[in-house]
C-alpha positions as a LaTeX table, in Angstrom:
\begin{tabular}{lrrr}
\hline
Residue & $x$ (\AA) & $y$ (\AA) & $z$ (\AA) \\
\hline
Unk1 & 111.53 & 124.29 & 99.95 \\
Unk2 & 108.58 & 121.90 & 99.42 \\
Unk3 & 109.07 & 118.28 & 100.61 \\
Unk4 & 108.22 & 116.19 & 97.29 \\
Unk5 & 107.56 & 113.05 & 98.37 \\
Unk6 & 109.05 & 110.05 & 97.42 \\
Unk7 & 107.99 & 106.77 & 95.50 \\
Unk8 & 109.55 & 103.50 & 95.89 \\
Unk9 & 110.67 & 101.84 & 93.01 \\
Unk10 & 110.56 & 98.15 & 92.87 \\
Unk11 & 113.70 & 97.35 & 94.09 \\
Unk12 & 113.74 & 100.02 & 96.73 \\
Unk13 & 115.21 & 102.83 & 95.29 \\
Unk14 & 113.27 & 106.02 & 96.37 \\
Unk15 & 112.27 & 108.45 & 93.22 \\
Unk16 & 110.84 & 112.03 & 94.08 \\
Unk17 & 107.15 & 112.16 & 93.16 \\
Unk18 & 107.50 & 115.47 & 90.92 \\
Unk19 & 110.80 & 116.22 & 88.69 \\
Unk20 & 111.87 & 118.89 & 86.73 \\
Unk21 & 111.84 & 117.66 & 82.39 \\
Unk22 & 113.85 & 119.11 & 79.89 \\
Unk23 & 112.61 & 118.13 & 76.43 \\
Unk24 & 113.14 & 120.36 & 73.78 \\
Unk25 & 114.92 & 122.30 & 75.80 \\
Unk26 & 117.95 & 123.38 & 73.82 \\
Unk27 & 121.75 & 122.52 & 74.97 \\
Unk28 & 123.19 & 125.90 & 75.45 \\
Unk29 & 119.72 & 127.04 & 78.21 \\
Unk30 & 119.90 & 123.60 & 79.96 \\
Unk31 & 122.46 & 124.39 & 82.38 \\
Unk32 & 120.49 & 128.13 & 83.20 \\
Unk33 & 117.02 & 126.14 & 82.95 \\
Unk34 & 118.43 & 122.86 & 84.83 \\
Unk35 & 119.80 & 125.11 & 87.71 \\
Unk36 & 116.92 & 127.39 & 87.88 \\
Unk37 & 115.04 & 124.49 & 88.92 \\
Unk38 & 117.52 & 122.92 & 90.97 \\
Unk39 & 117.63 & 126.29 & 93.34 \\
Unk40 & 113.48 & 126.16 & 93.54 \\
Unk41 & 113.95 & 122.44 & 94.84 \\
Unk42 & 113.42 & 120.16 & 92.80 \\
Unk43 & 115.92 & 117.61 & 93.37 \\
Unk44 & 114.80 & 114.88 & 90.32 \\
Unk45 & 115.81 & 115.57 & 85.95 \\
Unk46 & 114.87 & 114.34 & 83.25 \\
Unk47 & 116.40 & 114.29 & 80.39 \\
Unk48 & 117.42 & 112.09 & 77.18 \\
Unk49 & 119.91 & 111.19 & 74.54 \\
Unk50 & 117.65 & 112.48 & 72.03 \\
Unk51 & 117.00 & 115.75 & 73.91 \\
Unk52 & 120.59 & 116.64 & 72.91 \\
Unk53 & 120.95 & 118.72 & 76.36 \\
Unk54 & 122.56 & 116.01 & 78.49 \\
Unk55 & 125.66 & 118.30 & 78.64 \\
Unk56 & 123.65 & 121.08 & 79.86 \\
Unk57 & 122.26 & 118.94 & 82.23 \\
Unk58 & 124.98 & 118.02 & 83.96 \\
Unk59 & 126.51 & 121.57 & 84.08 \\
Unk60 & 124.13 & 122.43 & 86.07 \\
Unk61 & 124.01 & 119.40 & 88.37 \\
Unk62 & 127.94 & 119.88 & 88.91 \\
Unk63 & 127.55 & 123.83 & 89.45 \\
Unk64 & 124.74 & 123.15 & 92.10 \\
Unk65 & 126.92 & 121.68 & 94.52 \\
Unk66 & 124.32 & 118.92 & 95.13 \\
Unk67 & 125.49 & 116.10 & 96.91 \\
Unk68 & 125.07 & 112.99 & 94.22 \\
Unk69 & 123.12 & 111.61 & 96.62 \\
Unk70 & 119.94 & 114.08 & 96.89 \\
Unk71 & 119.78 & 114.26 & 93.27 \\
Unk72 & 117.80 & 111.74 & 90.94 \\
Unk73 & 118.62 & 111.98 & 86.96 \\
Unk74 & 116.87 & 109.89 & 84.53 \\
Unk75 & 118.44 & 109.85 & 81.04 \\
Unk76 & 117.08 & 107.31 & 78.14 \\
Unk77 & 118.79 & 104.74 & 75.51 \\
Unk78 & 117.32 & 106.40 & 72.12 \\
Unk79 & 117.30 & 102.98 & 69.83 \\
Unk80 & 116.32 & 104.80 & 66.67 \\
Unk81 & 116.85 & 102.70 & 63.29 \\
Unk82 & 119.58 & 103.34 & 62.37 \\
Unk83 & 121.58 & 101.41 & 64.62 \\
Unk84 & 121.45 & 97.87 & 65.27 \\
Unk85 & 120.95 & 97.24 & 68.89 \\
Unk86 & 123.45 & 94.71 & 70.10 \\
Unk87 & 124.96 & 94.85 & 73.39 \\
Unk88 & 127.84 & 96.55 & 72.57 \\
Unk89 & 125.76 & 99.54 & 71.09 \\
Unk90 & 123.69 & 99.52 & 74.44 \\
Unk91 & 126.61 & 99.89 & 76.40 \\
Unk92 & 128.11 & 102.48 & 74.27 \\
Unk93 & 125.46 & 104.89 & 74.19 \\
Unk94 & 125.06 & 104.01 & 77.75 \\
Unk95 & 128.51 & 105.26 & 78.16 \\
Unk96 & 128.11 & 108.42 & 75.87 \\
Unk97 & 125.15 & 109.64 & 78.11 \\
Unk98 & 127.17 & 109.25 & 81.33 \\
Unk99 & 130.22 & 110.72 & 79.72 \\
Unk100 & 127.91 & 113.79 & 78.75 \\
Unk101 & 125.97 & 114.96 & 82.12 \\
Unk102 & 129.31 & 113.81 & 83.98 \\
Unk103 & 128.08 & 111.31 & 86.13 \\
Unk104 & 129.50 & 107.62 & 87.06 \\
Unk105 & 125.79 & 106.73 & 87.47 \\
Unk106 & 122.71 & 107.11 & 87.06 \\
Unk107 & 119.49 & 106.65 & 89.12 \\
Unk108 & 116.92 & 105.98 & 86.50 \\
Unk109 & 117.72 & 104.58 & 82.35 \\
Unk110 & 115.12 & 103.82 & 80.53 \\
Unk111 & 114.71 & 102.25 & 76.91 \\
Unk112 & 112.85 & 105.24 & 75.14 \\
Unk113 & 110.68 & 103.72 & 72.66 \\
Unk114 & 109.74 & 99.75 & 72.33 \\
Unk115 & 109.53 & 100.07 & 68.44 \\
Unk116 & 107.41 & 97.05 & 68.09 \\
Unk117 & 108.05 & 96.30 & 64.41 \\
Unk118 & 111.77 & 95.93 & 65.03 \\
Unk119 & 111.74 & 93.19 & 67.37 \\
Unk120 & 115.12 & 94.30 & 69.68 \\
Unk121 & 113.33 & 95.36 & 73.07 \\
Unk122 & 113.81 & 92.11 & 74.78 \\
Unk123 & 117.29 & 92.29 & 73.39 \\
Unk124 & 118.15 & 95.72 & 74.64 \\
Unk125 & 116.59 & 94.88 & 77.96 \\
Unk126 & 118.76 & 92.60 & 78.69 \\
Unk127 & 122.11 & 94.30 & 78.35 \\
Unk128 & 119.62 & 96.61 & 80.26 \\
Unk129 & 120.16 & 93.81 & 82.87 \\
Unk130 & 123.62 & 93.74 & 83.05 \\
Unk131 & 123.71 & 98.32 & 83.55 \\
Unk132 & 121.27 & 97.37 & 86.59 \\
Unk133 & 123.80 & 94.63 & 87.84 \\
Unk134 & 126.63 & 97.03 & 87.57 \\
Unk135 & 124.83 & 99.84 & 89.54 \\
Unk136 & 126.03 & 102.37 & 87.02 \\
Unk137 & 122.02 & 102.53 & 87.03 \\
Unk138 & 119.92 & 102.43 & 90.43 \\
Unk139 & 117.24 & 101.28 & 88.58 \\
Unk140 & 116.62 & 101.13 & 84.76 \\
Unk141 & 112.67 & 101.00 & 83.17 \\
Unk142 & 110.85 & 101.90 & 79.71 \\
Unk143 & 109.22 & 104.62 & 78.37 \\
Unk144 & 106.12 & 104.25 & 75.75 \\
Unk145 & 106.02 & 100.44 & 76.22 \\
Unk146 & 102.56 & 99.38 & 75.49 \\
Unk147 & 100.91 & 96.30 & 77.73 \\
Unk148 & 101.64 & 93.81 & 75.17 \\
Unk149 & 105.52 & 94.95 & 75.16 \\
Unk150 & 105.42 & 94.15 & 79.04 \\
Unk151 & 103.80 & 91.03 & 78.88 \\
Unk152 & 106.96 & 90.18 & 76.05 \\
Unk153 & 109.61 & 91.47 & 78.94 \\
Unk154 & 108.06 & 89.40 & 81.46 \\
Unk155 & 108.01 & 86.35 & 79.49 \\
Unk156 & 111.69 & 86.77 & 78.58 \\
Unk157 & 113.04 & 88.51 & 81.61 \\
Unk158 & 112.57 & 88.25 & 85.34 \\
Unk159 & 113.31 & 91.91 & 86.05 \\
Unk160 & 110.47 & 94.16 & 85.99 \\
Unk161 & 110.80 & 97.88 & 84.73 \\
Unk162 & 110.93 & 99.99 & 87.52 \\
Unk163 & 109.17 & 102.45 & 85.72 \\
Unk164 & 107.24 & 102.85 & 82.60 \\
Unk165 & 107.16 & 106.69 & 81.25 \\
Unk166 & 104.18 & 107.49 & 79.08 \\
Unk167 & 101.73 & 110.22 & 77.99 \\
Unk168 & 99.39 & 111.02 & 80.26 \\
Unk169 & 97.35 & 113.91 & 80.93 \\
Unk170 & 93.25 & 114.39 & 81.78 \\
Unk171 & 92.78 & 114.24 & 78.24 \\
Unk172 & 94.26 & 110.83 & 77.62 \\
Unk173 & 94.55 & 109.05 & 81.37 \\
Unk174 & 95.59 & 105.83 & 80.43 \\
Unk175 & 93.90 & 103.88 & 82.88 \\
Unk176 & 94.15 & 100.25 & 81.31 \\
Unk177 & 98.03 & 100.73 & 81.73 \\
Unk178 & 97.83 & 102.22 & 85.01 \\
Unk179 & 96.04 & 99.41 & 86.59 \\
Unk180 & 98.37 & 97.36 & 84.70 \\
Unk181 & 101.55 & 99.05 & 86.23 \\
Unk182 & 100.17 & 98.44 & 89.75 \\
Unk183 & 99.52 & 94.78 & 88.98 \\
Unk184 & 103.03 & 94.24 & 88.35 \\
Unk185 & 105.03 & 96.70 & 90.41 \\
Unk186 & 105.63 & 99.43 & 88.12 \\
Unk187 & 105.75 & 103.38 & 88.75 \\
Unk188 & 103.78 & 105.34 & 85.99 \\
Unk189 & 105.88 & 108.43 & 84.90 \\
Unk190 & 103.44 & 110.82 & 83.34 \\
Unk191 & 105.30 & 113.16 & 80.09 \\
Unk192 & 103.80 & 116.06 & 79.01 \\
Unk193 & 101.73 & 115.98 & 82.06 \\
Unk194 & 100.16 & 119.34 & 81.16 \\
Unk195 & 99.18 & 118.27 & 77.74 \\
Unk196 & 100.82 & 120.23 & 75.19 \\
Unk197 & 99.33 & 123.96 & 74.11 \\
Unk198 & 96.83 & 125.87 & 75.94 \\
Unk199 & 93.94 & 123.16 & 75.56 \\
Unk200 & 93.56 & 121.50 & 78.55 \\
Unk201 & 94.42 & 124.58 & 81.08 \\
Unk202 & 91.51 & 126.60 & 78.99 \\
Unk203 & 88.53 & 123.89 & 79.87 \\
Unk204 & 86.11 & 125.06 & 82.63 \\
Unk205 & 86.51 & 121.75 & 84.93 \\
Unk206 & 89.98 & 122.93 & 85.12 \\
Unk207 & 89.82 & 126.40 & 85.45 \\
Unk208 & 87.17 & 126.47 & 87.91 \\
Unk209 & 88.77 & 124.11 & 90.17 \\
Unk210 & 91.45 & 126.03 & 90.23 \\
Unk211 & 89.94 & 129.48 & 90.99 \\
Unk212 & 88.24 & 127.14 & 94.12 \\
Unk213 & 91.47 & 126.81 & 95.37 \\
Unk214 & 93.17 & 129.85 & 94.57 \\
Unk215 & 95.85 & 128.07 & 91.71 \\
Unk216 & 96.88 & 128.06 & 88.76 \\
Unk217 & 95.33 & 125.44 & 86.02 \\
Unk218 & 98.84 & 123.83 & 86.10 \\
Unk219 & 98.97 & 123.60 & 89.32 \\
Unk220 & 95.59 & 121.38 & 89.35 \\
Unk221 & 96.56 & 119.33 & 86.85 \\
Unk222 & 99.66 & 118.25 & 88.26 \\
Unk223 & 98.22 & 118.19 & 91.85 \\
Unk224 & 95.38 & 115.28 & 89.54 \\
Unk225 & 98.92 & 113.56 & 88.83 \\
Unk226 & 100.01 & 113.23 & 92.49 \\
Unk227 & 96.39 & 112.32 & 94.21 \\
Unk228 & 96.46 & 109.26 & 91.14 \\
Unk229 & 99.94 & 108.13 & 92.40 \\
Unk230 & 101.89 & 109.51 & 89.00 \\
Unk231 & 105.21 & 110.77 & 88.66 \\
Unk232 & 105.12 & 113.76 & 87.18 \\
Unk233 & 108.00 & 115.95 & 85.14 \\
Unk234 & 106.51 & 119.50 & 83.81 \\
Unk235 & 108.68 & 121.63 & 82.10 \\
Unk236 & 109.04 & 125.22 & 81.43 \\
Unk237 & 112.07 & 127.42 & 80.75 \\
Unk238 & 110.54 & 130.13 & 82.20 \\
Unk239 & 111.60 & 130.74 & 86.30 \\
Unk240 & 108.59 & 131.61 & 87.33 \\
Unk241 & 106.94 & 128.77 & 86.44 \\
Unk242 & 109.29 & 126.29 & 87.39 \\
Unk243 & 108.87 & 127.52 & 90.80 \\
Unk244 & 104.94 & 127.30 & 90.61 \\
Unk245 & 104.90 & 124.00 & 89.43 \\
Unk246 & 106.77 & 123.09 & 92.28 \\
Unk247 & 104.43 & 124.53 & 94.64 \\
Unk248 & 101.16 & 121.43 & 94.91 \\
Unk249 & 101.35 & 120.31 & 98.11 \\
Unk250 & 99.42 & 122.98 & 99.97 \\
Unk251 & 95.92 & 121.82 & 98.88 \\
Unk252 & 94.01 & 118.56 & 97.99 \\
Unk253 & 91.81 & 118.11 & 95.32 \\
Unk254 & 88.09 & 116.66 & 96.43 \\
Unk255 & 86.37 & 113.80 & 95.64 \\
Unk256 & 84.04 & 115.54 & 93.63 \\
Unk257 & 87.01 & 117.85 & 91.54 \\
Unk258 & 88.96 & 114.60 & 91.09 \\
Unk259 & 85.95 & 112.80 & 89.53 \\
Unk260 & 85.17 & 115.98 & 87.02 \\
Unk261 & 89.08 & 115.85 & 85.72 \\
Unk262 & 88.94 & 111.98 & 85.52 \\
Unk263 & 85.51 & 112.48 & 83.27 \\
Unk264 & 87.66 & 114.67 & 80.79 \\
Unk265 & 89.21 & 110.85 & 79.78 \\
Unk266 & 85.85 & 109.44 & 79.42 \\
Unk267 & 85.85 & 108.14 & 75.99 \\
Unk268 & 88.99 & 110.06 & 74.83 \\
Unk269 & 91.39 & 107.20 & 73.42 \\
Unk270 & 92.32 & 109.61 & 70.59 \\
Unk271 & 93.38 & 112.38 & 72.60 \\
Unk272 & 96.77 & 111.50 & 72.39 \\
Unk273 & 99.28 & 114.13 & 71.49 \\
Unk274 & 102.56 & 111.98 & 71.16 \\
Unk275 & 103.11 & 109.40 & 68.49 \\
Unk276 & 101.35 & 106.01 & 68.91 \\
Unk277 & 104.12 & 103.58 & 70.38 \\
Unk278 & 102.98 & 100.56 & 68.15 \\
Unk279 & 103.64 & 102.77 & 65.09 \\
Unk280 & 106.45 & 104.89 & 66.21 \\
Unk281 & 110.22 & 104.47 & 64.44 \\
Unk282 & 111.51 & 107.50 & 63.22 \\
\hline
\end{tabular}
């Protein structure tokens, strides 16, 4: 099994570099697809309320025989609009999502979206707070959350997000809101790592790099992710490549290959495949 190597959170709790994601992965393959990867080694999961497959999920973690304590699972608070997001709804679909992969914790819970326009974030993260306090979350974060949404956290709340989970990929880098993770102590989580379609893993500077070193064009992309200091969660159903993606750590990218995927960024704010956090509520 490959040793993924760890990251430290900022209040030391140790998340595996590369993870195994299951968006849009139905319900009824998550437990196959969920234990597929869990027997090729990877020992982090993603997952969501919104996904619909935290069931599934924790099938599989119960049916690997894992001890709790090797495994990392991420799961996120989906505030959509048509809830109002007081405490008590926090802590219920808190509840619902640990009720659902069968778990009396979990190691990473993040608030999915910061919908902007609603003005409830700050609110959410702090019943976000009190889940941390309890432990019933190792460590709790955001995903999507913009620089401007941090900066309104840290002026409300004292705890950092652990974590901030966002699109990133060669084609859209994000490398404002890396530099501003490491300036305050947050891990960037990379989704769709492999940008979405056939795009990215088609374009020369991948694909030759990768016939240099005898991979796959996934397996240079996410190998990009590491060298930058991402965390990275691809997903496939497919066993084959699960396992692959699992197998970067036998080869380094160069100075010269990491510049040419960096350059695929240059210039490329619209490149984004995802919806645009400031605008997103649906």
């Amino acid at each position: 099994m490959n040793q993924v190597p760890a990251i430290k959170l900022n209040n030391g709790t140790l998340m595996p570099q590369l993870g195994y994601g299951v968006w849009q992965v139905p319900d009824s393959e998550a437990e196959r697809a969920v234990g597929t990867a869990l027997e090729a080694g990877y020992r982090s999961i993603d997952t969501a309320a919104i996904y619909g497959n935290e069931r599934g999920t924790g099938k599989a973690v119960a049916a690997s025989g894992l001890p709790r304590e090797e495994l990392f699972v991420t799961t996120k608070l989906w505030n959509g609009p048509k809830q109002t997001w007081d405490r008590d709804a926090v802590l219920r679909a808190f509840d619902d999502s640990l009720a659902k992969l069968g778990l009396d914790h979990v190691d990473l819970y993040l608030i999915h979206w910061p919908r902007p326009m609603r003005d409830d974030f700050v609110a959410i993260w702090k019943t976000f707070e009190e889940i941390a306090a309890s432990g019933r979350a190792k460590a709790v974060g955001v995903s999507n959350f913009r620089t401007e949404d941090l900066d309104r956290i840290a002026s409300e709340s004292a705890l950092v997000p652990a974590v901030n989970q966002v699109e990133l990929h060669p084609l859209h880098p994000q490398s404002g809101l890396r530099a501003e993770h490491a300036a305050r102590g947050i891990v960037t989580e990379a989704w769709s790592p492999l940008g979405q379609g056939k795009e990215l893993l088609t374009l020369p500077a991948v694909t030759e790099i990768a016939e240099a070193h005898g991979r796959s064009a996934a397996q240079v992309v996410l190998r990009w992710h590491l060298q930058h200091g991402n965390v990275v969660i691809p997903k496939s159903v497919t066993p084959a490549r699960i396992r692959e993606n699992l197998d970067v750590f036998g080869f380094e990218l160069d100075a010269a290959q990491t510049a040419a995927l960096d350059a695929l960024g240059a210039g490329a704010a619209g490149r984004r495949i995802g919806p645009d956090p400031a605008e997103f509520d649906v």
